[in-house]
C-alpha positions in Angstrom: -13.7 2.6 4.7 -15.2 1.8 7.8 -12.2 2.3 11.6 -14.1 0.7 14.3 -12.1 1.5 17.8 -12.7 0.5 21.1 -11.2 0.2 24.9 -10.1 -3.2 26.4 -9.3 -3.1 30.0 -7.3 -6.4 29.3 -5.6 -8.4 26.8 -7.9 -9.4 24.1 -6.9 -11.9 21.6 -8.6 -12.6 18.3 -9.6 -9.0 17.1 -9.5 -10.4 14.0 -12.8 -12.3 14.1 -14.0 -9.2 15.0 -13.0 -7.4 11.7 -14.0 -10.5 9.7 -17.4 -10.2 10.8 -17.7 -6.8 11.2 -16.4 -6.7 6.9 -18.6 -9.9 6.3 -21.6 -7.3 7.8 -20.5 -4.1 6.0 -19.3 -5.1 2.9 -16.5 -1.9 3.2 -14.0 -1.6 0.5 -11.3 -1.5 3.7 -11.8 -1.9 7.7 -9.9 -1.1 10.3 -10.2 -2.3 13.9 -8.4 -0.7 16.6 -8.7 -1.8 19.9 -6.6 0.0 22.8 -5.3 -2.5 25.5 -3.2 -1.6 28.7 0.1 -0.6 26.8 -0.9 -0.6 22.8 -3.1 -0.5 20.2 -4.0 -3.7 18.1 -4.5 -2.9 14.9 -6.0 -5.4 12.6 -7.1 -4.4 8.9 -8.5 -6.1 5.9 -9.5 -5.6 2.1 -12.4 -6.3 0.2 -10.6 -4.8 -3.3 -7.3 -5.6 -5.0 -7.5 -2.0 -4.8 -6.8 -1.4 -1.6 -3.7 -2.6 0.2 -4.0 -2.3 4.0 -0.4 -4.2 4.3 0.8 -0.7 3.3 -1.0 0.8 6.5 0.5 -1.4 8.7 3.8 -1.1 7.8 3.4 3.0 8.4 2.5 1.4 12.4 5.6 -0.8 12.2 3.1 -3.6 11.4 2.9 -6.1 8.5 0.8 -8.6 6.4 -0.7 -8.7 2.6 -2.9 -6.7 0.5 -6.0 -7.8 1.9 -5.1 -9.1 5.9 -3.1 -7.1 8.3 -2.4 -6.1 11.6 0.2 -3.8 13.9 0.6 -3.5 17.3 1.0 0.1 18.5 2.7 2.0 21.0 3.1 5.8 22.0 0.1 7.5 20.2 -3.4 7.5 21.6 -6.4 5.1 20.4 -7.2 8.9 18.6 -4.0 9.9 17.5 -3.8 6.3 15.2 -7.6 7.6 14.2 -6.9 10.3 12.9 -3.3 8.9 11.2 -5.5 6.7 9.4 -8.1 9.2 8.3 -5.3 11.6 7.1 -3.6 9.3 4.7 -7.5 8.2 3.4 -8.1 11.7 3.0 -4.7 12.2 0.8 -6.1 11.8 -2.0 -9.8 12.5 -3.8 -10.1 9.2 -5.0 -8.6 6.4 -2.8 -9.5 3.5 -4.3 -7.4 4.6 -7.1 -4.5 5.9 -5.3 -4.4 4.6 -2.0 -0.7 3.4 -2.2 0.8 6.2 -3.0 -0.7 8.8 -1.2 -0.5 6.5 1.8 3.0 6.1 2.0 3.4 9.7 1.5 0.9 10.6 4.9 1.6 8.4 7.0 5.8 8.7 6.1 5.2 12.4 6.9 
């Protein structure tokens, strides 16, 4: 899993070429890109796996999408706050390839 983040002192529109290059580059099994703007966090995540269903991430930031494209926009918590949301329900579980949706709706529900 690779979470790039970042500071944008304005609005920035299409963070999601960002993450496709940045996961045609890496090759990561999941990628997140958070970029904080003014008054949120973009958050725009893709899938390389079946395995891994980063629609289920967004929907724990009020976001939405599929399996293996989506995004949330975030407000209230800090660009490290949402960091560290997203390394605790990665960290749920020993193997998360194989149990990334349940332990992820658990974490980030709780």
């Amino acid at each position: 899993m690779i979470i790039a983040t970042t500071r944008a002192g304005v609005e920035v529109e299409e963070i999601s070429v960002l993450a496709h290059k940045l996961r045609d580059l890496y090759d990561p099994d999941a990628l997140f890109v958070l970029v904080q703007m003014d008054h949120h966090i973009q958050m725009v995540a893709r899938s390389t796996t079946d395995a891994i269903d980063v629609s289920i991430m967004a929907k724990a930031f009020e976001g939405g999408g599929h399996s293996k494209a989506a995004a949330a926009l975030i407000q209230g918590p800090s660009l490290q706050e949402v960091h560290d949301r997203l390394i605790d329900c990665w960290s749920a579980t020993s193997d998360p390839r194989r149990r990334w949706q349940r332990s992820c709706r658990w974490a980030c529900t709780h």
